[in-house]
C-alpha positions in Angstrom: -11.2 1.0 27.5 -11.1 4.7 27.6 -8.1 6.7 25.7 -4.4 6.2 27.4 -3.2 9.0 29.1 -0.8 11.7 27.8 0.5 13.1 30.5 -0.1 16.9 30.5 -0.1 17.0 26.6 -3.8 17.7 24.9 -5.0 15.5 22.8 -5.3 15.6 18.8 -8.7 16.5 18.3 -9.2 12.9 16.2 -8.7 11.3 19.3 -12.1 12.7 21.2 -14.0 12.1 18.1 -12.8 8.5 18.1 -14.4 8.6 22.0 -17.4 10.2 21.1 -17.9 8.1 17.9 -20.1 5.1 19.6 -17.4 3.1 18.2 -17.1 4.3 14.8 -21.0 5.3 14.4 -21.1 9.0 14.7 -23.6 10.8 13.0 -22.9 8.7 9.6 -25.9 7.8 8.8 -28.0 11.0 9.3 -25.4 12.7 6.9 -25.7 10.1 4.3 -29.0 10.8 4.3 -28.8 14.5 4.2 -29.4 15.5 0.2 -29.3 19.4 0.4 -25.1 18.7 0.2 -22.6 16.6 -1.2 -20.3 16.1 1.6 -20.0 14.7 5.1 -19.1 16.2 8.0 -15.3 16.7 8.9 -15.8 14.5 12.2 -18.0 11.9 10.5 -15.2 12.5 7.1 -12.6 11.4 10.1 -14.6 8.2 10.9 -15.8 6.8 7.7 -11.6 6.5 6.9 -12.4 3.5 9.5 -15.0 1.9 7.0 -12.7 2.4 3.9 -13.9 5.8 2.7 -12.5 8.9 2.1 -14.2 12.4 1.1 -12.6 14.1 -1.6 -13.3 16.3 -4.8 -12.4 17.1 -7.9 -9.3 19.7 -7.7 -9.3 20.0 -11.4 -12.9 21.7 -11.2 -12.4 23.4 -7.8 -11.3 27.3 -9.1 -14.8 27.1 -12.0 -16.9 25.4 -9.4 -15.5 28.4 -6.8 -15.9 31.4 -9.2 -19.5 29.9 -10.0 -20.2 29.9 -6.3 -21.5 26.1 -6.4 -20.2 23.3 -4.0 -16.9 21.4 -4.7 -17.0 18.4 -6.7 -17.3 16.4 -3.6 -17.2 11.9 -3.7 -15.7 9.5 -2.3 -13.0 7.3 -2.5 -13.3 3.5 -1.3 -10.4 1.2 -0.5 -11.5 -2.6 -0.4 -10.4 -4.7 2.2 -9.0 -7.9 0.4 -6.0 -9.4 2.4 -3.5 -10.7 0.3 -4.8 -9.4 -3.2 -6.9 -11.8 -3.7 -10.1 -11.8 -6.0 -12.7 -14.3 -7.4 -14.0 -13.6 -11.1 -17.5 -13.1 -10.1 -16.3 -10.5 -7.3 -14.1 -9.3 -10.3 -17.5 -8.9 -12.6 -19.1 -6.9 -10.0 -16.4 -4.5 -9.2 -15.8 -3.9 -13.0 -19.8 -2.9 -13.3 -19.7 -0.7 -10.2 -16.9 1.5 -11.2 -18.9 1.8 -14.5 -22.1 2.4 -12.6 -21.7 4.2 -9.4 -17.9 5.0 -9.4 -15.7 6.8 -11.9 -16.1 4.2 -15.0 -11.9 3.1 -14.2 -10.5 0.8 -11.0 -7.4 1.2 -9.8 -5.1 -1.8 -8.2 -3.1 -0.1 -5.3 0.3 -0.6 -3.7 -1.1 -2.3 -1.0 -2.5 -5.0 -2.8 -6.4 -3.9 -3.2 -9.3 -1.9 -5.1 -9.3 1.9 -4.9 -13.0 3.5 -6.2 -13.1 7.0 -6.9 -15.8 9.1 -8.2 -18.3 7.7 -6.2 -21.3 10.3 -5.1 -22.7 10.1 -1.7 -26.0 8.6 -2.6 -24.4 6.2 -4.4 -22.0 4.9 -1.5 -24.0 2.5 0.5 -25.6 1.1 -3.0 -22.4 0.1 -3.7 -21.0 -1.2 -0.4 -23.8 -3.3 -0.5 -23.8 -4.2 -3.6 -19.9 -5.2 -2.7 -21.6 -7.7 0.3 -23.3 -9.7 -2.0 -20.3 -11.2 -3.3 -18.3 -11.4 0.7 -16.0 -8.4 -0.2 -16.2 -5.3 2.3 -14.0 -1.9 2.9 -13.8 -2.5 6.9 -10.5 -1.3 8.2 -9.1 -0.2 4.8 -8.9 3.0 5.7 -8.4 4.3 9.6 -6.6 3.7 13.0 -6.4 0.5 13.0 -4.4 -2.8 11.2 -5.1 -2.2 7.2 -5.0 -4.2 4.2 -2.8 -7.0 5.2 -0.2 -7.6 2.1 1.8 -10.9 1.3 3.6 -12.0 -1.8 0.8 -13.5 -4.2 0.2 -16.8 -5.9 0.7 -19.4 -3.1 -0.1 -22.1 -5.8 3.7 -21.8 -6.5 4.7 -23.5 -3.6 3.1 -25.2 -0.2 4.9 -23.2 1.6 3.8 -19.6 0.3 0.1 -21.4 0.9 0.8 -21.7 5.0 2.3 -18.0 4.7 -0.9 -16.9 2.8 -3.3 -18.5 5.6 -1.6 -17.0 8.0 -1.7 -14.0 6.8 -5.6 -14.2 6.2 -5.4 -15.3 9.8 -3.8 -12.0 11.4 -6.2 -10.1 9.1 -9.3 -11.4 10.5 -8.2 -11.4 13.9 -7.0 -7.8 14.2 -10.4 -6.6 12.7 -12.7 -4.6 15.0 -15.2 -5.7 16.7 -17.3 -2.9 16.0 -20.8 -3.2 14.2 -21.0 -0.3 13.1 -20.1 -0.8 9.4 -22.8 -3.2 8.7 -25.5 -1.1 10.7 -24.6 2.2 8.4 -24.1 0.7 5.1 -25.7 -3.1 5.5 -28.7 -2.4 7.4 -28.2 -4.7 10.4 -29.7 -4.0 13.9 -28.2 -1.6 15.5 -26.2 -2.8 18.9 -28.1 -2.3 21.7 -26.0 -0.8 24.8 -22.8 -0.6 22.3 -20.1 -3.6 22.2 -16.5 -4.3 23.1 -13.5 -3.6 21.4 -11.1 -5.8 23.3 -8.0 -5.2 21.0 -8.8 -1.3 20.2 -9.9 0.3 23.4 -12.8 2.9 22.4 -9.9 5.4 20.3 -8.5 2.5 18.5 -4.8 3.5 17.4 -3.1 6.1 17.6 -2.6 6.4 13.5 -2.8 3.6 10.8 -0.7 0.3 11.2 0.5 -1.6 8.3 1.4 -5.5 8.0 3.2 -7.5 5.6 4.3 -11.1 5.1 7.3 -11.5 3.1 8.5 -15.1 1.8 12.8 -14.5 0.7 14.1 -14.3 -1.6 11.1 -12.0 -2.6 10.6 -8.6 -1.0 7.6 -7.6 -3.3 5.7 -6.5 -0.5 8.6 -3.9 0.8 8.0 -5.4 4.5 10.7 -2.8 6.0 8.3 -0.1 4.8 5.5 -2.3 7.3 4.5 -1.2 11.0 4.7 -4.9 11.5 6.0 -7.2 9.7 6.8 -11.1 9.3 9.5 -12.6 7.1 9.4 -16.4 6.4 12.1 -18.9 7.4 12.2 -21.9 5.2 14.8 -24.8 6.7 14.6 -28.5 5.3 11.8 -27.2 3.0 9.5 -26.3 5.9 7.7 -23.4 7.5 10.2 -23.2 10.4 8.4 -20.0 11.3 9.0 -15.7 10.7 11.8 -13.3 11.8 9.4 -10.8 13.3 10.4 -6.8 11.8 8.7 -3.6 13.8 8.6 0.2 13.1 9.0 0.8 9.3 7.0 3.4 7.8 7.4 6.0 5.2 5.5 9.2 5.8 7.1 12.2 6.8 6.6 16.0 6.2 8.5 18.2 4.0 10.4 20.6 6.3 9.9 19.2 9.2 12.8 17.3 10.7 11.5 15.7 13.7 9.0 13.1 10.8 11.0 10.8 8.7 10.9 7.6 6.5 12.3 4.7 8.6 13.1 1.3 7.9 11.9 -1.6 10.4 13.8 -3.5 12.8 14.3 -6.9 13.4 13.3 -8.4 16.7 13.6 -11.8 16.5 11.8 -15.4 15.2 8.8 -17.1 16.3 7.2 -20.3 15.8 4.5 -20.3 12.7 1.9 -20.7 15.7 3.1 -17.6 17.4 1.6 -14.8 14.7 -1.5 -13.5 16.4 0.1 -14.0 19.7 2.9 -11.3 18.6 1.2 -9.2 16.2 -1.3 -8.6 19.1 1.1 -7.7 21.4 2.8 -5.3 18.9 -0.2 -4.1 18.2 -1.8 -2.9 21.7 2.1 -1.9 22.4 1.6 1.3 19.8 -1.9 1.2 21.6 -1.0 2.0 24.7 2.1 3.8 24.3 1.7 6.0 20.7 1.4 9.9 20.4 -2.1 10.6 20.8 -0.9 14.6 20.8 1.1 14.6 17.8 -0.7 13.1 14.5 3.1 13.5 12.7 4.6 11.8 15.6 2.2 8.9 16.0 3.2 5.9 13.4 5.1 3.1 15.8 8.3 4.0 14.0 7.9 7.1 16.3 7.0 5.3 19.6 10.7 3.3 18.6 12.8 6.1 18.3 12.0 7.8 21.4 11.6 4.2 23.7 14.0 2.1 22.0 14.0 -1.2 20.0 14.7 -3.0 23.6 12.1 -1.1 24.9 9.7 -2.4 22.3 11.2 -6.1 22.2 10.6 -6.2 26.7 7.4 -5.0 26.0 6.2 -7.5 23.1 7.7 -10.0 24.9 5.8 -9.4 28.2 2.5 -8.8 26.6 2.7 -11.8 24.5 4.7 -14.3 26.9 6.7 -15.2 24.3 10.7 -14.5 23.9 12.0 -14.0 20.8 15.1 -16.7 19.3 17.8 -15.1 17.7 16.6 -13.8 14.0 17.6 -16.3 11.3 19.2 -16.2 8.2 17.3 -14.8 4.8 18.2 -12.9 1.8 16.1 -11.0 -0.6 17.2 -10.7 -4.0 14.3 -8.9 -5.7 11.1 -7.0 -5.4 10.1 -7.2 -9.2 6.6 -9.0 -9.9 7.2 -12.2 -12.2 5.5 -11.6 -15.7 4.1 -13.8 -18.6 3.0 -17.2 -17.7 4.7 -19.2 -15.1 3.9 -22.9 -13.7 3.0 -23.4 -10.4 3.0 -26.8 -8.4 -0.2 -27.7 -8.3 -0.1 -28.2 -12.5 -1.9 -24.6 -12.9 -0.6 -21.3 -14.4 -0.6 -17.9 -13.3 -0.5 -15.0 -15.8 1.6 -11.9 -14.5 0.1 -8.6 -16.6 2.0 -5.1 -15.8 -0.6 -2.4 -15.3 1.0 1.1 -14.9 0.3 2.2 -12.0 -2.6 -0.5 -11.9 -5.1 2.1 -13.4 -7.7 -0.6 -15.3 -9.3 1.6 -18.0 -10.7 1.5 -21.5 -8.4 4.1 -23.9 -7.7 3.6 -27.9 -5.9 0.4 -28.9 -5.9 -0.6 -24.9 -9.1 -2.2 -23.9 -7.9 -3.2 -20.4 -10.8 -2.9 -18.7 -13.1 -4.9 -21.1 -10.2 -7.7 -21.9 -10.2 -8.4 -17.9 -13.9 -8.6 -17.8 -14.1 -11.2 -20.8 -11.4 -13.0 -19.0 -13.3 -13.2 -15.7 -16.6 -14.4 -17.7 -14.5 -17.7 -18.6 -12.1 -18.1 -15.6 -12.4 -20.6 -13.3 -9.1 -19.5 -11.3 -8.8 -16.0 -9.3 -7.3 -13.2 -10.1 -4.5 -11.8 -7.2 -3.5 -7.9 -7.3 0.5 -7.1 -6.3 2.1 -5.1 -4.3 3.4 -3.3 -7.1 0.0 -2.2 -8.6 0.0 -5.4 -10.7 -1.9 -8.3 -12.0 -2.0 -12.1 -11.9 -4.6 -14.2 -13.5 -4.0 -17.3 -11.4 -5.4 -21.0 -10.9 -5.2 -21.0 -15.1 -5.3 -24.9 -16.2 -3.6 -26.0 -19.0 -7.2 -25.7 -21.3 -8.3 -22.5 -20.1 -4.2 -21.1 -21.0 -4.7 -20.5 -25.2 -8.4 -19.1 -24.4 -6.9 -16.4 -22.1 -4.2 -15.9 -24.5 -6.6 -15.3 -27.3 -8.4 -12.9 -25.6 -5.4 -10.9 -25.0 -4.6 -11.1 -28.1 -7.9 -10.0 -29.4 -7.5 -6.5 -27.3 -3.7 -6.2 -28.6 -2.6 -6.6 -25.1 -0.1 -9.9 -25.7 2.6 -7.4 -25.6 2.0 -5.6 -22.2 5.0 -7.0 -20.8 7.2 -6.4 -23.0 8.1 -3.0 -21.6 11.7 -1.5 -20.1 12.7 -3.1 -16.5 12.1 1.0 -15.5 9.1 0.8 -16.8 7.7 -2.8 -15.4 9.5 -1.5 -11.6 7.5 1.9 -11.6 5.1 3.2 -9.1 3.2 6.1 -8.3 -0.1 7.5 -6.4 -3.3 8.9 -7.3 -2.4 12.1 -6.5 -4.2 14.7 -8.8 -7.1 15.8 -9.4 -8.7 13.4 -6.5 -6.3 13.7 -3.4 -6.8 16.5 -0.9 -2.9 15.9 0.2 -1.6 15.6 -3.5 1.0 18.8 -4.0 2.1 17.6 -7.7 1.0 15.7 -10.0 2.2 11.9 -9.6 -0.5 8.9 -12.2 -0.9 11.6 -14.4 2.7 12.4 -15.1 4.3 9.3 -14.8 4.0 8.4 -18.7 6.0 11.2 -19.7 8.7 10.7 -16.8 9.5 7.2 -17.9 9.6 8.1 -21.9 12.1 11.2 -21.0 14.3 8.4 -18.8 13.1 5.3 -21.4 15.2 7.5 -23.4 18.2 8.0 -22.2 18.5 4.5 -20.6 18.2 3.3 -24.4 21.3 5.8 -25.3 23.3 4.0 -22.2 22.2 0.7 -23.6 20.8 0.1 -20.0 17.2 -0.8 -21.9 16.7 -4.2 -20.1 18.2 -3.0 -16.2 15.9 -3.3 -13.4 15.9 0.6 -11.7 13.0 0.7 -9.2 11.6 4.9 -9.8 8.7 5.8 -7.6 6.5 9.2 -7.6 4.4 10.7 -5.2 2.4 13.6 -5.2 3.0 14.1 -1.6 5.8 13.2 1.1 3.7 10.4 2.7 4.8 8.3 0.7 1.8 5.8 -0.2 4.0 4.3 -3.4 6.8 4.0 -1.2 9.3 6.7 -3.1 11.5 6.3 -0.3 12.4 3.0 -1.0 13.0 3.9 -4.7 16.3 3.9 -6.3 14.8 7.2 -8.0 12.4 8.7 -5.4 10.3 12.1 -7.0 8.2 13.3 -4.2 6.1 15.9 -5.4 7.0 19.4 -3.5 4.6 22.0 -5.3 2.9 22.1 -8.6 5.3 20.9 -11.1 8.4 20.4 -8.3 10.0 17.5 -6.6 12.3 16.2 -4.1 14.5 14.3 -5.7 16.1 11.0 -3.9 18.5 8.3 -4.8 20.4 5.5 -3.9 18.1 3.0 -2.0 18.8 -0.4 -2.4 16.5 -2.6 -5.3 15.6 -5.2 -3.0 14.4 -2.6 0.0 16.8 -3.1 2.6 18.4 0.5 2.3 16.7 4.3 2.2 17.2 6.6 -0.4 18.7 9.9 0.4 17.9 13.6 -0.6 19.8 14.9 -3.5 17.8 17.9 -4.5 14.9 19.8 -2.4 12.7 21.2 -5.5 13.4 20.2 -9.2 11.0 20.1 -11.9 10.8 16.9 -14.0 13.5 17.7 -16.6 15.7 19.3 -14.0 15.4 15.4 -12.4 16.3 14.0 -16.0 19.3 16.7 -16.2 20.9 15.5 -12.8 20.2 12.2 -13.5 21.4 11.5 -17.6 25.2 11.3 -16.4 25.2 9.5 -13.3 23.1 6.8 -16.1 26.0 7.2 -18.2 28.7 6.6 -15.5 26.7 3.7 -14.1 26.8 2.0 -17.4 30.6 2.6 -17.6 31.7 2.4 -14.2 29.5 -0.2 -12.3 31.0 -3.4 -10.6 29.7 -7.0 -11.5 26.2 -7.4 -10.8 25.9 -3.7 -9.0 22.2 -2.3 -8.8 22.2 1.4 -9.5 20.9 1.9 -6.3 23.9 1.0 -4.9 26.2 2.2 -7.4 24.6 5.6 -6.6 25.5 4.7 -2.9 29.0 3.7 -3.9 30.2 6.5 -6.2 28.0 9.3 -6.0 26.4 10.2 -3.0 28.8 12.2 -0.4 29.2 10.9 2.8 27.6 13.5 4.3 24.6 13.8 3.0 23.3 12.1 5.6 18.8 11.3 5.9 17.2 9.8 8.5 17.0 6.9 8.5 17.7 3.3 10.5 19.7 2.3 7.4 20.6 -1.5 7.1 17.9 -3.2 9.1 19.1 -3.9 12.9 19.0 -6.8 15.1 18.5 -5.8 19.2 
């Protein structure tokens, strides 16, 4: 299947090295083996997205590095594939001894529910993907064109039901891989593919830009899944599966300045049958295929290919494609997106133990041993371990026995009281951003201590210590910690500047909107320290400050784009 036609457009210039990759190969392997630099090539940098990697370097070092006239600080960054979140403690043991091997000596637990690497130096890539193989654990897809990490709400020991949602989900994941063999012939050492093969779902360009799933079981909304290209929401009636309310289009990234990209919340198209997933999500899938904006990178995200064809459009289309017609959507409500913490009983007689991470950075500092308490919890654990969507940890399948030995080792690192943080503090998100990210503008990881003492602060003063307020940063507009969906959205502008957003709804049914363009960090606290004040005076009964900010303080005409409450066609 050659590349869909444009009409008299030209084509992004990702698009012919997607045809002329040999379906994903390129010239990967010759660069990896090339030791007189430390990069890749920008086609082959383009292409190895597709197998989870991305080339980056140290911005911190860049100006010395420059006036020195030596290379920049080039490595990589690799994004696991691990549907769900999901993690045995011997695939936990050797991803704790890579990152202090052939990585940066920290991992990092993202907002889509995986493993992020940085650090790592070209020579040491394929060691390490390899070295991930050995334990079934791969980077195919993380990254790229195609369907990525699919998420869905963790621990499914809670209830049967979130167990059929979770194999499903594992399901869609496996069956909207590629087919291509390229990854294992680069980094695995397989035979390479004589003549090429098929990619019956993908054509030879795969997709027009990334595509994003997420399974969502009410009245949890963990995984954000308006934020999700494609997404499936589960109906439970007479404590059954009845089957998923089916959500297209939502996506986050946009571009500062430029109107025509925007954040945009997905739409409902109907329910399905539990049996009916691969069926749709294929059809929704080779939809954007066939019809996305190979011209425009900006305008290439499904939410795109929605606006200008219409929801109907979309829903004839699916339905065509797939032979199935949607029901009429069913009733669900979502009435957090907060991860449960401490230990919690599930219905199979084991525990789960919910550990806040910020910003899921697993490290070693002074009096917070993360890092070596997890790895002398995964030498004894017989369970899993599950990553959230909101850069989080569960030590799951814990029996009753193995519950006081995990305690004591938490203990032992000082770590018992990890949880008992502010609700601002336990909802907060951010990026990587600096010093790794080529896109990063601001400072997001790095900064987000500081944020949440100055706004810890005067929370405490307004005696609104224990409210859940979602605040999410970014170093750039795209969005990956999905500020847009904040209550308090910082998306970083410029070195030490932000757009600054409120008034999204907690549970992620509503976008934020723009307040300020540009404000520094204080500036943000400034604005924000009375509308605090007047929310802990003036909000009604159970009102989110999201919505209060909606209610009383936002002017009806500041209008952003965006689908608002989620529609029905």
């Amino acid at each position: 299947m050659s590349s869909p036609s444009q009409g008299s457009k030209p084509l992004v210039v990702n698009e012919s090295i997607k045809l002329a990759s040999n379906h994903l190969r390129g010239t990967i392997a010759s660069d990896l083996a090339d030791p007189s630099t430390g990069t890749i090539s920008e086609d082959n940098n383009q292409l190895t997205k597709f197998h989870g990697l991305y080339m980056q370097d140290d911005r911190d070092l860049r100006n010395a590095l420059k006036k020195a006239g030596q290379e920049k600080a080039f490595a990589f960054m690799l994004r696991l594939r691990l549907p769900g979140g999901r993690a045995t403690p011997q695939q936990w043991l050797v991803l704790d001894d890579l990152a202090g091997v052939v990585a940066s000596p920290s991992l990092r637990l993202t907002t889509r529910q995986t493993f992020q690497f940085h650090g790592i130096l070209k020579a040491n890539a394929k060691p390490l993907i390899q070295r991930m193989h050995q334990v079934l654990l791969d980077s195919i897809s993380a990254c790229g064109d195609v369907n990525r990490n699919v998420m869905v709400s963790p621990n499914p020991e809670r209830n049967p039901l979130l167990q059929e949602v979770h194999a499903q989900a594992r399901a869609w994941s496996e069956y909207a891989l590629p087919r291509t063999r390229a990854y294992h012939e680069i980094w695995l050492d397989e035979e390479l593919v004589a003549g090429g093969e098929p990619e019956p779902l993908y054509g030879d360009t795969y997709l027009p830009r990334k595509f994003k799933t997420g399974f969502a079981l009410p009245p949890s909304n963990d995984i954000d899944v308006f934020s999700q290209d494609l997404g499936f929401i589960a109906i439970v009636e007479n404590e059954r599966l009845a089957g998923y309310n089916v959500t297209v289009g939502g996506g986050l990234g946009m571009s500062h300045g430029n109107a025509e990209t925007f954040p945009r919340l997905a739409d409902v198209l109907g329910f399905i049958l539990p049996d009916k997933v691969n069926a749709i999500g294929e059809a929704v899938l080779t939809t954007q295929r066939d019809h996305g904006d190979r011209t425009n990178r900006k305008h290439a995200r499904l939410k795109y290919t929605i606006e200008d064809r219409g929801i109907e459009w979309l829903k004839a289309e699916v339905e065509k494609r797939s032979g199935i017609t949607f029901e009429p959507a069913r009733s669900f409500e979502f009435l957090t997106i907060e991860d449960p913490h401490g230990w919690h009983e599930c219905a199979d007689g084991t525990w789960f133990f919910g550990l806040h991470i910020l910003s899921g950075r697993i490290k070693d500092l002074p009096d917070w041993p993360m890092k070596t308490a997890l790895r002398e919890i995964a030498t004894v654990h017989t369970g899993d371990f599950r990553l959230t969507p909101s850069q989080n940890l569960s030590v799951s399948g814990v029996t009753p026995e193995q519950k006081p030995v995990i305690e004591a080792i938490l203990a032992k690192h000082g770590l018992t009281g990890e949880n008992n943080r502010s609700r601002l503090r336990l909802n907060a998100l951010s990026c990587v951003a600096l010093p790794t990210c080529g896109l990063a503008l601001a400072e997001s990881e790095r900064i987000l201590p500081e944020i949440l003492a100055k706004f810890e602060t005067v929370l405490e003063e307004a005696g609104l210590s224990d409210d859940a307020i979602s605040l999410r940063i970014t170093g750039c507009p795209n969005g990956c910690a999905r500020p847009y969906l904040a209550e308090i959205g910082l998306v970083g502008r410029a070195p030490n500047k932000y757009a600054l957003y409120l008034g999204a709804s907690y549970i992620g049914t509503r976008l934020n909107r723009l307040v300020s363009p540009s404000v520094t960090i204080d500036d943000a606290v400034k604005i924000l320290t009375p509308i605090i004040k007047r929310y802990a005076l003036e909000r009604l009964t159970g009102e989110s400050f999201g919505d209060f900010c909606e209610r009383a303080i936002l002017p009806a005409d500041a209008t952003f784009h965006s689908v608002g409450t989620p529609r029905t066609p």
